[in-house]
C-alpha positions as a Markdown table, in Angstrom:
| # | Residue | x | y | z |
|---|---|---|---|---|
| 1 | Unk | -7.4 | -58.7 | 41.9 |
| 2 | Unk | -3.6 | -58.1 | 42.4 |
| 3 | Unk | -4.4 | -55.3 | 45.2 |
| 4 | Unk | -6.8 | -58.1 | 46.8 |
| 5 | Unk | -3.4 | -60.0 | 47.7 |
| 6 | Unk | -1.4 | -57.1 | 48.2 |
| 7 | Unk | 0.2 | -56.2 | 44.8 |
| 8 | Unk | 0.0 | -53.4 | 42.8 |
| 9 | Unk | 1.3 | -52.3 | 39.1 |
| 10 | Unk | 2.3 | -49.1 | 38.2 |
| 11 | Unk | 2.5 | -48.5 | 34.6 |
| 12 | Unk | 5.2 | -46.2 | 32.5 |
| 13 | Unk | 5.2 | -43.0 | 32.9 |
| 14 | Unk | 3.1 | -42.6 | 35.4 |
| 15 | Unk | 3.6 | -43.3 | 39.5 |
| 16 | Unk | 1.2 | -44.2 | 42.5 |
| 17 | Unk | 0.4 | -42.0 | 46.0 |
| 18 | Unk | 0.6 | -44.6 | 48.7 |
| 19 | Unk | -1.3 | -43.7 | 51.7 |
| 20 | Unk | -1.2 | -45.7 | 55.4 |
| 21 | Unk | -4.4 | -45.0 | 57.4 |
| 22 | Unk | -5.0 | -42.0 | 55.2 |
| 23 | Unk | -1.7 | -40.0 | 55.9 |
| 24 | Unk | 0.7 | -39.9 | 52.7 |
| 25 | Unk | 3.2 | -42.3 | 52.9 |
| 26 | Unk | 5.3 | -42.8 | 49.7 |
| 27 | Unk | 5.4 | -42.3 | 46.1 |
| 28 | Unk | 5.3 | -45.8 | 43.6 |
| 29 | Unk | 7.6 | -45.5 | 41.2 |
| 30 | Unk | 6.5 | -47.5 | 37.1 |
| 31 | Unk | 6.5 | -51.2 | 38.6 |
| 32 | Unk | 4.9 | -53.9 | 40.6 |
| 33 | Unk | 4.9 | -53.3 | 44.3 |
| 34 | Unk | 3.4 | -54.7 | 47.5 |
| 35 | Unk | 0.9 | -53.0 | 49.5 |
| 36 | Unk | -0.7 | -54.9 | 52.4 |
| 37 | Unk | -4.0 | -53.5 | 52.6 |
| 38 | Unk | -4.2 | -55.4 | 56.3 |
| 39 | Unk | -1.4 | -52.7 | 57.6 |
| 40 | Unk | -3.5 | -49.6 | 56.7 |
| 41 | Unk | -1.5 | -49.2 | 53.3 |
| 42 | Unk | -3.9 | -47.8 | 49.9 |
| 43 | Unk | -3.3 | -46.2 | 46.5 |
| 44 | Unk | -4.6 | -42.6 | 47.1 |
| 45 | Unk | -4.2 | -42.2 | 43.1 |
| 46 | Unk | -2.2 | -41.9 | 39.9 |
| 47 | Unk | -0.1 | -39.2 | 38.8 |
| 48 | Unk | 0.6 | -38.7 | 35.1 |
| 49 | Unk | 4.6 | -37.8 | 34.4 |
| 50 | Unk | 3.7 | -37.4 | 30.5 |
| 51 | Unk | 3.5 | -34.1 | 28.9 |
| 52 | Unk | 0.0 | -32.8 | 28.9 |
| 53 | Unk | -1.7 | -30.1 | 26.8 |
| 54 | Unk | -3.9 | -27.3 | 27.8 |
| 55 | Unk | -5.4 | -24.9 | 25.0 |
| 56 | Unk | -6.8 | -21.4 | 26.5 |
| 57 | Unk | -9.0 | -19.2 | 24.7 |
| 58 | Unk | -9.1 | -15.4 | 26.2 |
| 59 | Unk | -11.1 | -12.7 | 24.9 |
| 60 | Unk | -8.9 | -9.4 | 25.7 |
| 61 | Unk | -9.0 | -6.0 | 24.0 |
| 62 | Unk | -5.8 | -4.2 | 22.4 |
| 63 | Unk | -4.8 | -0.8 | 23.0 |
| 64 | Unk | -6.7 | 0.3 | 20.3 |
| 65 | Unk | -10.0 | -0.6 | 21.3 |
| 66 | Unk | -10.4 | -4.1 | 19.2 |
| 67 | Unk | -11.5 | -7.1 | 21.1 |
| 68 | Unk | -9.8 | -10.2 | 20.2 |
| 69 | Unk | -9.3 | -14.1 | 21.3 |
| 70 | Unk | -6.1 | -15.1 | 22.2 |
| 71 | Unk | -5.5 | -18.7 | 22.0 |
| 72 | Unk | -2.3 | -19.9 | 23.8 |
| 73 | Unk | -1.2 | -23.9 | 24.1 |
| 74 | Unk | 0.2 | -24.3 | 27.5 |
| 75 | Unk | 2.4 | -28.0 | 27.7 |
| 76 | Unk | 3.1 | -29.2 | 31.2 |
| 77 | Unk | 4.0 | -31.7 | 33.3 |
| 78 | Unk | 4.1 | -33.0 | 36.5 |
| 79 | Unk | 7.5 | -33.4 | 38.6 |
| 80 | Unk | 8.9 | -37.2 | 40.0 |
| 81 | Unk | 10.4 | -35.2 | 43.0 |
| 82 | Unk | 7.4 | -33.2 | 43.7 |
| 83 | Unk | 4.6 | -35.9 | 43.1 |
| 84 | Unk | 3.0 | -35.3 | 46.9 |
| 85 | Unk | 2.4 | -31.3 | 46.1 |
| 86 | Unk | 1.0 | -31.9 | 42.6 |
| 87 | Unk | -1.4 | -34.6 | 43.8 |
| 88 | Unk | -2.7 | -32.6 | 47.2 |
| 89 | Unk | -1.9 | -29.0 | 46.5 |
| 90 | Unk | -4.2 | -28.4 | 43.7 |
| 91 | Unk | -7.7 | -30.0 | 42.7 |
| 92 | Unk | -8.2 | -29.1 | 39.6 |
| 93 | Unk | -4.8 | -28.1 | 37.5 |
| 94 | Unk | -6.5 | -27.0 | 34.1 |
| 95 | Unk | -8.5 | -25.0 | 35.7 |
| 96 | Unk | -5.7 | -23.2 | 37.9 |
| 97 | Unk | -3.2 | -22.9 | 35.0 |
| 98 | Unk | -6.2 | -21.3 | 33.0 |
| 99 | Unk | -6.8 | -18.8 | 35.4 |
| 100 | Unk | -3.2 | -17.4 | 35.2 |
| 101 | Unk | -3.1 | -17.7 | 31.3 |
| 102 | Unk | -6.3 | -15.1 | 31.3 |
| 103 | Unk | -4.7 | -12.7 | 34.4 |
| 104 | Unk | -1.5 | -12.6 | 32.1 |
| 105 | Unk | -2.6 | -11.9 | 28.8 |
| 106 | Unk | -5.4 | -9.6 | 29.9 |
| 107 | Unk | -2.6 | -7.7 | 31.4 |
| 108 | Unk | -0.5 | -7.7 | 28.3 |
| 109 | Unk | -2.2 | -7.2 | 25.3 |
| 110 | Unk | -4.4 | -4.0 | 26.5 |
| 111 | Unk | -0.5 | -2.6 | 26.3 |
| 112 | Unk | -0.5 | -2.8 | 23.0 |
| 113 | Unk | -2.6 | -2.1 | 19.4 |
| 114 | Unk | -3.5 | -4.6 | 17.0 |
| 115 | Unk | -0.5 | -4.8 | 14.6 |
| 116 | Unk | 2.1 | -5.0 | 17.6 |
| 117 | Unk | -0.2 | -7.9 | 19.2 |
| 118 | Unk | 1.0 | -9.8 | 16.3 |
| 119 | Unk | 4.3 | -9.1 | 15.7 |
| 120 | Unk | 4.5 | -9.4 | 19.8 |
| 121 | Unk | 2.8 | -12.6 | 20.6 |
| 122 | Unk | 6.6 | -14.1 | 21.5 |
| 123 | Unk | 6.7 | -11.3 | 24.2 |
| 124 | Unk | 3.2 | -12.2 | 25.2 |
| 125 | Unk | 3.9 | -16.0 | 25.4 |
| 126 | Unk | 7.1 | -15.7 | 26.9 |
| 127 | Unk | 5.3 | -13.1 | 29.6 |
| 128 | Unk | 2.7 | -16.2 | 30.3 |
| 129 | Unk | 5.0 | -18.9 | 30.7 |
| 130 | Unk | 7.4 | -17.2 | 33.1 |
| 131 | Unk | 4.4 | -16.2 | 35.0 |
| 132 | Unk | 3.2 | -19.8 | 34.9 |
| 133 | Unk | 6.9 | -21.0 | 35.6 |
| 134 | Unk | 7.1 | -19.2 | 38.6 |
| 135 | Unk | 3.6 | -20.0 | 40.0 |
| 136 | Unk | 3.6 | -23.4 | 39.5 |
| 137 | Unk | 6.5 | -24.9 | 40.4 |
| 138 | Unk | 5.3 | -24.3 | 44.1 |
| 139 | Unk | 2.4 | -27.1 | 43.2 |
| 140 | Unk | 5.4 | -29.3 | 41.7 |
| 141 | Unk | 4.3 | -28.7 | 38.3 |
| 142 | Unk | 7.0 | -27.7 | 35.0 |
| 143 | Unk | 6.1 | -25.6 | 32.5 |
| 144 | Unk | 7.3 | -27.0 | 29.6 |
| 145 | Unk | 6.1 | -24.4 | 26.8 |
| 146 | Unk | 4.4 | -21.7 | 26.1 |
| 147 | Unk | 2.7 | -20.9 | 22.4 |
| 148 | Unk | 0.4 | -18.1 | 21.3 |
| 149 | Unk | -0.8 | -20.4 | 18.1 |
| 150 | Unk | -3.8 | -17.8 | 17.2 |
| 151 | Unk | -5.4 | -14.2 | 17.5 |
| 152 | Unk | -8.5 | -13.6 | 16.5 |
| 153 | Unk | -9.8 | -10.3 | 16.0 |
| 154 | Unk | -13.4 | -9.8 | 15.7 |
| 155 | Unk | -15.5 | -11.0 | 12.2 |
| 156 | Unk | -16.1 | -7.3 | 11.2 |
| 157 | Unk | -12.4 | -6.2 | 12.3 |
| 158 | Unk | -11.1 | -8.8 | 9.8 |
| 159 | Unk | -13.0 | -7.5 | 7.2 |
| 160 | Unk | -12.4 | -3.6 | 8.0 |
| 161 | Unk | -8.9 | -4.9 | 7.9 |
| 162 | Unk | -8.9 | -6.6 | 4.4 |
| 163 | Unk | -10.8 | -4.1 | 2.6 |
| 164 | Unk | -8.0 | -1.8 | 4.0 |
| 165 | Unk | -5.2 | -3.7 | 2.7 |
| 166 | Unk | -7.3 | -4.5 | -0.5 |
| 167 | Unk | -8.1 | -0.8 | -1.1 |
| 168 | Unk | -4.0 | 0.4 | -0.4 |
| 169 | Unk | -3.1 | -2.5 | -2.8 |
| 170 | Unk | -5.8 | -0.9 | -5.7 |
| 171 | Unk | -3.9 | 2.3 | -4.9 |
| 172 | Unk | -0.9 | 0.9 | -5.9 |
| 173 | Unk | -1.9 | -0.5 | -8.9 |
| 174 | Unk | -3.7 | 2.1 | -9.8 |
| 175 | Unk | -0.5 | 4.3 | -9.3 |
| 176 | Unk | 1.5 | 2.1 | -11.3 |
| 177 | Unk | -0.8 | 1.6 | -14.1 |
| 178 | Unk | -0.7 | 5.5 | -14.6 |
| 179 | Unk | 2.6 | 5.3 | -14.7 |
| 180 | Unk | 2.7 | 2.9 | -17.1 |
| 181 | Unk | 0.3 | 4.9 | -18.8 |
| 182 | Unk | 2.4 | 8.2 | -18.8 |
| 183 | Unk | 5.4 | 6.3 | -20.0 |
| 184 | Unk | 3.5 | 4.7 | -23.5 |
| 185 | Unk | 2.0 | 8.0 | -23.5 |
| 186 | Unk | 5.3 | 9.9 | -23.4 |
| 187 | Unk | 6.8 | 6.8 | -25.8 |
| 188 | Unk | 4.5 | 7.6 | -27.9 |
| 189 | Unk | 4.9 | 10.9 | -28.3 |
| 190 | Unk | 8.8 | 11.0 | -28.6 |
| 191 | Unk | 8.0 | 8.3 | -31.4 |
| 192 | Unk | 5.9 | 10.4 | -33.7 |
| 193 | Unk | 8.3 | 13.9 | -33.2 |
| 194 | Unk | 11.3 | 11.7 | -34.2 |
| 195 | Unk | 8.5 | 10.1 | -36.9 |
| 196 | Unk | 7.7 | 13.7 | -38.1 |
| 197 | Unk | 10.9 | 15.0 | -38.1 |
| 198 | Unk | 12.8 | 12.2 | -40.3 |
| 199 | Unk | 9.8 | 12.9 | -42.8 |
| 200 | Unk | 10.3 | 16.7 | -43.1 |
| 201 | Unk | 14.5 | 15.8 | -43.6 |
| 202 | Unk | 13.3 | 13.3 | -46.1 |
| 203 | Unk | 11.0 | 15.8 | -47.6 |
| 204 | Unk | 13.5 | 18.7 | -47.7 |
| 205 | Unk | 16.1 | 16.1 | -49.2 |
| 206 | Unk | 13.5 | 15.1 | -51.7 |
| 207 | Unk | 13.3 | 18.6 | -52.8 |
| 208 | Unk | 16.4 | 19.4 | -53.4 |
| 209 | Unk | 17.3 | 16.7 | -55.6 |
| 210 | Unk | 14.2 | 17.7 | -57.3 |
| 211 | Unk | 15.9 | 21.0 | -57.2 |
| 212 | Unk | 19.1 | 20.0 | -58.2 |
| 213 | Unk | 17.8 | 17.9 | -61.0 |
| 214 | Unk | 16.2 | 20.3 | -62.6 |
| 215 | Unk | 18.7 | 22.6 | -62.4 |
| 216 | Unk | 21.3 | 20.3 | -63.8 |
| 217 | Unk | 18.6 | 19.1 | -66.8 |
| 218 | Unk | 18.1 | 22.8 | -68.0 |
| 219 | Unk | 21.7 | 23.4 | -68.1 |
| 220 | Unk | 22.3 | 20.8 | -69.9 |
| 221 | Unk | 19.7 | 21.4 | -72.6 |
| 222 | Unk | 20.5 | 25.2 | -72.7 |
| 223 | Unk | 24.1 | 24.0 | -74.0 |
| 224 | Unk | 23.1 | 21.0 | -76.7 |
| 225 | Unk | 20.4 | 23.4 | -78.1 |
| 226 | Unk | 21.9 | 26.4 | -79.7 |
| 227 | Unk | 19.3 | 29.3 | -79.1 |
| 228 | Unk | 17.2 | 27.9 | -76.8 |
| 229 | Unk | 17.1 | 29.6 | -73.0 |
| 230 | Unk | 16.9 | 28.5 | -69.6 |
| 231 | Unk | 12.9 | 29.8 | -69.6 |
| 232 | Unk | 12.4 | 27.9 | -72.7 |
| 233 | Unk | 13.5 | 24.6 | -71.4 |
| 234 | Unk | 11.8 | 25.2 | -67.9 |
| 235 | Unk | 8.4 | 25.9 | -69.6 |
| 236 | Unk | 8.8 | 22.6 | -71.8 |
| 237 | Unk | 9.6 | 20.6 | -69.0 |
| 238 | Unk | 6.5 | 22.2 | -66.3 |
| 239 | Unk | 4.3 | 21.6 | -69.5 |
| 240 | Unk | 5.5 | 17.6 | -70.0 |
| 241 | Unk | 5.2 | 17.1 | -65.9 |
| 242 | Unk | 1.7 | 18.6 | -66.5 |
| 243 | Unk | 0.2 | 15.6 | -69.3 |
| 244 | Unk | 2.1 | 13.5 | -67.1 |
| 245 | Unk | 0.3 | 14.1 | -64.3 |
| 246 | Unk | -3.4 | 14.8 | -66.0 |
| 247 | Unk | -2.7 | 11.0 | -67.6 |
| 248 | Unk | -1.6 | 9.2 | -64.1 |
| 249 | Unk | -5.0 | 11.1 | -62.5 |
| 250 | Unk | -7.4 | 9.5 | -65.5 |
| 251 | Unk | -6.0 | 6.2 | -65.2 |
| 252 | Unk | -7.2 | 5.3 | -62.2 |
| 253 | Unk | -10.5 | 4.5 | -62.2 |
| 254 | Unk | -11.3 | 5.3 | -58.1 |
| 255 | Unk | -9.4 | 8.6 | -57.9 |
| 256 | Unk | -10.8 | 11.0 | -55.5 |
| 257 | Unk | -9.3 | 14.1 | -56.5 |
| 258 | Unk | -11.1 | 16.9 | -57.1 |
| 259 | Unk | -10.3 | 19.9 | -59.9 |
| 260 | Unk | -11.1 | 23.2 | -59.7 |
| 261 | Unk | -11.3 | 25.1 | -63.6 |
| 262 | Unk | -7.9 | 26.0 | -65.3 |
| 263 | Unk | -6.4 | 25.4 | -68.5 |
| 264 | Unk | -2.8 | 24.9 | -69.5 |
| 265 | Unk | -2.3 | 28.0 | -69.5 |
| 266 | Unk | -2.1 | 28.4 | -65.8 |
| 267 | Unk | 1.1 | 26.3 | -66.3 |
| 268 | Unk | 2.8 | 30.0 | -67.3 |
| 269 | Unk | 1.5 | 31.2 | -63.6 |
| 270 | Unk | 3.4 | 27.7 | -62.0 |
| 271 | Unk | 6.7 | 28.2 | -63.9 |
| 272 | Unk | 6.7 | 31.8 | -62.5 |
| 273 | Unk | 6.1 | 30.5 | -59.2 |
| 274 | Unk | 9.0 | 27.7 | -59.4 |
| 275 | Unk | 11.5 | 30.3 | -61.5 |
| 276 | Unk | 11.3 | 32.3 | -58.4 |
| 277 | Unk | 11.8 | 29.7 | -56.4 |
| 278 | Unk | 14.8 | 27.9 | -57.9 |
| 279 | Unk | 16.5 | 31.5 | -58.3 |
| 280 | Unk | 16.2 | 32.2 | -54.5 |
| 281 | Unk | 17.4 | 28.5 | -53.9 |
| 282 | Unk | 20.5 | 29.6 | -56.1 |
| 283 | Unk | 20.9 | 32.7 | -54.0 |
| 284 | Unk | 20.6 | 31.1 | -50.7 |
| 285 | Unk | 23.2 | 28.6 | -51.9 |
């Protein structure tokens, strides 16, 4: 209505191509402007000055033989000052700034393998952008930035690679649970010698104040009792520990001993046996 009297609104952000008689004539800056129809003078179109988005999915494959999708973001805009050779020079834009995205990137990531495509994709992004930078500046077009935001390796690449990382990480447990393992097991064993060894020091200490006891008890009986001898008080004493034994064994009524045949007078043979051996503990000491 406002063009059919010869006034136009541009809105923000954006500006108008005027044309007279078909031939460029002026760009319309955000505003209302006159534009008498009757002189020749049209709005060829609009021109967006607002950032605009472009996502680009490329299928490429890495050094290593491993086809992946490469997903950049590309954010551009058109230029005030060059609002004639963005409108005219190009038809479609997407389509032109997709068709360097795929040159560069299928230039680039053949370069590398899979695991430096990742830690690269900066180097890849940056590569795209300055070879969009420099390409489309001559259709008056900025580049404002340039992200790889994903990289898709193949579905059965994915799960070679997981089952890879899972089987190294089982490794590692696995390596570190034997360890573990060696460590209890070595623990262990440190435990029970030092066990073992404090019981034979308090066995040999047990038996020598057995030793010593004795020792001391028949010297002191051989002097209170006139006439009596060091045998004499030995064999008294081997024959009183031997009751004492025989009545501690039948009071319990779930013993599980077991006796052989003898009589109490194998007690003579077992006061032989520990004469002999107190005398060579005297003779050692």
């Amino acid at each position: 209505m406002g063009q059919a009297f010869g006034c136009i609104q541009v809105d923000q952000s954006t500006i108008a191509i005027r044309e007279t008689f078909g031939k460029f004539d002026d760009v319309l800056e955000p505003g209302c402007h006159c534009l008498p129809w009757c002189l020749g003078s049209q709005v060829a179109g609009y021109l967006s000055l607002r950032v605009q988005q472009l996502d680009v999915r490329c299928e490429t494959k890495t050094k290593d033989n491993v086809f992946v999708t490469v997903v950049a973001s590309i954010q551009y805009r058109a230029l005030a000052d060059k609002a004639s050779d963005a409108f005219y020079k190009l038809s479609n834009t997407r389509e032109q700034i997709q068709a360097y995205v795929f040159d560069v990137i299928r230039a680039s990531v053949p370069k590398l393998d899979l695991d430096s495509t990742f830690e690269q994709k900066n180097d890849i992004a940056k590569a795209v952008e300055d070879e969009l930078e420099k390409a489309m500046s001559a259709y008056g077009y900025e580049i404002v930035q340039t992200l790889i935001v994903d990289i898709e390796p193949d579905v059965h690449v994915k799960r070679a690679m997981n089952e890879i990382n899972a089987a190294a990480r089982m490794r590692v447990a696995a390596n570190e649970k034997a360890e573990a393992e060696k460590i209890l097991q070595i623990k262990r064993a440190e435990g029970d010698a030092e066990s073992k060894y404090l019981a034979g020091l308090g066995i040999a200490r047990q038996r020598q104040a057995i030793v010593n006891g004795l020792r001391d008890s028949v010297l002191a009986f051989a002097e209170n009792v006139p006439g009596t001898t060091s045998k004499d008080v030995m064999d008294m004493v081997l024959v009183t520990q031997y009751f004492d034994t025989m009545k501690e064994i039948g009071a319990s009524s779930k013993t599980n001993s077991v006796f052989i045949p003898h009589g109490p007078g194998a007690v003579k043979d077992i006061t032989s046996q520990i004469r002999d051996g107190l005398l060579q503990g005297s003779r050692t000491q």
